[in-house]
C-alpha positions, 0 to 999 in steps of 0.5 A: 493295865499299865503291866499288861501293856508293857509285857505286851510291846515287849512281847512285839519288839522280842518277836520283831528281832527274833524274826529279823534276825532269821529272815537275816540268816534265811537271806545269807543262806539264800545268798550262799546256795546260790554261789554255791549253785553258780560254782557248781555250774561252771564246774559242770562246763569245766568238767565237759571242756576237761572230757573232751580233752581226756577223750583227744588224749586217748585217742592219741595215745591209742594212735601212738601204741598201735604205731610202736613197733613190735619188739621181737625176742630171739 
């Protein structure tokens, strides 16, 4: 009866630190994907910002190649 109580508890403690060790990794993974989010999201607005001037940059560059003047070959 005494054996059976033992192996009991120990039972409970082995599934208590099992289950605190995952929701551990669980809340470490959480964490990460939600930096990992937040980076995402501000590269999103980078990447806007970054277009935007990629598209002013081809517009001038559009502008300068039109106003070049022609060389003739004689």
């Amino acid at each position: 009866m005494v054996i059976e109580w033992i192996i009991i508890i120990g039972l409970i403690v082995a599934m208590y630190v099992l289950i605190n060790k995952y929701e551990k990794k669980m809340n470490r993974l959480e964490n990460m994907v939600e930096e990992n989010r937040n980076k995402i999201e501000d590269n999103h607005s980078k990447i806007k910002d970054n277009h935007k001037k990629i598209k002013q940059n081809y517009n001038h560059i559009e502008k300068l190649w039109v106003t070049i003047p022609k060389v003739k070959d004689d």
